[in-house]
N, C-alpha and C positions, 0 to 999 in steps of 0.2 A: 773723532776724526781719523785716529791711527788707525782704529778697524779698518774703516772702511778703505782705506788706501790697502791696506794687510788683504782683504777680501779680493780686491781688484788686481793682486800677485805683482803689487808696488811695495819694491823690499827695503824696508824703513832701517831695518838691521843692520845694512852694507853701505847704504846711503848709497846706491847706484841708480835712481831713479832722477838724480841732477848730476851733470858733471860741472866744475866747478872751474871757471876760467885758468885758473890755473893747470890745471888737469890734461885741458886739450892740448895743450902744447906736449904737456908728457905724452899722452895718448897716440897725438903725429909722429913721434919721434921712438913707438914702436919698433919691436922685428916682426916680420910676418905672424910666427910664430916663436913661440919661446925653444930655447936651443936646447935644456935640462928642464928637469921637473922642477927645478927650484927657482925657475924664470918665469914671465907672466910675459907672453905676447899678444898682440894683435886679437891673434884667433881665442886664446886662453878667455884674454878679457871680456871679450861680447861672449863667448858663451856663457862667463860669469854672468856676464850683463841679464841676458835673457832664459840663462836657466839650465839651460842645455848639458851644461859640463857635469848635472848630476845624472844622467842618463849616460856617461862615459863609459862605466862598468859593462853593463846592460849590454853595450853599442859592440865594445869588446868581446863579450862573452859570446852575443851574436855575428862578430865577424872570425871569431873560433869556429865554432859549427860552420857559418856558411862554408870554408877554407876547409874544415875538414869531410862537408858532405862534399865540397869541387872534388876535390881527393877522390872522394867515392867515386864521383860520377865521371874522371877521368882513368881511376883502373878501371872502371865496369867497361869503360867504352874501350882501353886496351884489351880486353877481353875478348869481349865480341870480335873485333877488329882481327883477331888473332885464330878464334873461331871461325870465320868468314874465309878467313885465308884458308884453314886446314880445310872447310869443307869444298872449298873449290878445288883445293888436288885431290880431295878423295870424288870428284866428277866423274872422273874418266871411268873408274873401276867401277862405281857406278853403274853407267851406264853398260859398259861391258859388261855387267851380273844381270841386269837388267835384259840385255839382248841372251845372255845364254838364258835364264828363265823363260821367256817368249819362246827359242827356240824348241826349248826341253818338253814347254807343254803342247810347243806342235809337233812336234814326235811323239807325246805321249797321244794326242787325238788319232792322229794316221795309224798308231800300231793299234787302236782299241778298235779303229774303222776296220783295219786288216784284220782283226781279231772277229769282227762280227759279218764279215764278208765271208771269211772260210766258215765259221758259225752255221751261216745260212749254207753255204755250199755241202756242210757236212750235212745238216738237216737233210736239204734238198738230195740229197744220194741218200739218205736213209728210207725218206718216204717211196724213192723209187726202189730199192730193194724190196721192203715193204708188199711192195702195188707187185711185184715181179712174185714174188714169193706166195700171193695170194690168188 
C-alpha cells in the first residue's frame, strides 16, 4: 500500500499528505514567509508541501544568469544608444563629404568633356592642314 502512495508522489516520510487538526491552527497563525532561514513560513511550508522548494537551487542559479544576461542586454543597449548618438553628429560631415565627392566627379566629367572637345578640335585642324598641304 506504501508503494503505491510513494508511486503517486504522496510523501509517507514527512507525513505532509494529512494535516492533522492540530496543525491548522499552527499553519493559520503563519508569517507570510519566514524572516531567516531558520524559520518555516507560509510560503516555505507549501512549497515543502508540494515539492517545489527542491527546485530552489536551480530557481537561483537561473535567476543568476537571467540578471546577469539583463546586465548584458542593458550595456549592449547602452551602446548602441551611445553609437546612434555619435553617428547622428557625424551627419553633417557626412553629407558635406558626400556633396564635395558629387561635385569633384562633376568637375572631373566637364574637364574630360573639355579635354575631348579640344581633342576633336585638335584633330579637326590637323585633318585640315593635312587636306591644305595635299
Amino acid at each position: 500500500m506504501c508503494d503505491k502512495l510513494q508511486q503517486q508522489g504522496i510523501d509517507l516520510e514527512h507525513n505532509r499528505f494529512l494535516i492533522l487538526q492540530g496543525e491548522v491552527e499552527q499553519i493559520s497563525l503563519m508569517k507570510p514567509i519566514a524572516a531567516n532561514a531558520n524559520e518555516t513560513g507560509l510560503l516555505e511550508y507549501l512549497e515543502d508541501i508540494i515539492g517545489s522548494n527542491r527546485y530552489l537551487e536551480q530557481i537561483q542559479t537561473l535567476e543568476k544568469a537571467l540578471e546577469d544576461k539583463n546586465d548584458e542586454r542593458i550595456e549592449k543597449t547602452n551602446r548602441v544608444k551611445a553609437a546612434q548618438v555619435e553617428m547622428k553628429s557625424l551627419e553633417k560631415e557626412k553629407d558635406i563629404a558626400v556633396n564635395y565627392i558629387k561635385k569633384e566627379r562633376d568637375y572631373m566629367l566637364l574637364t574630360n568633356m573639355l579635354y575631348f572637345i579640344e581633342l576633336g578640335d585638335a584633330v579637326k585642324a590637323y585633318n585640315q592642314s593635312v587636306e591644305q598641304l595635299a
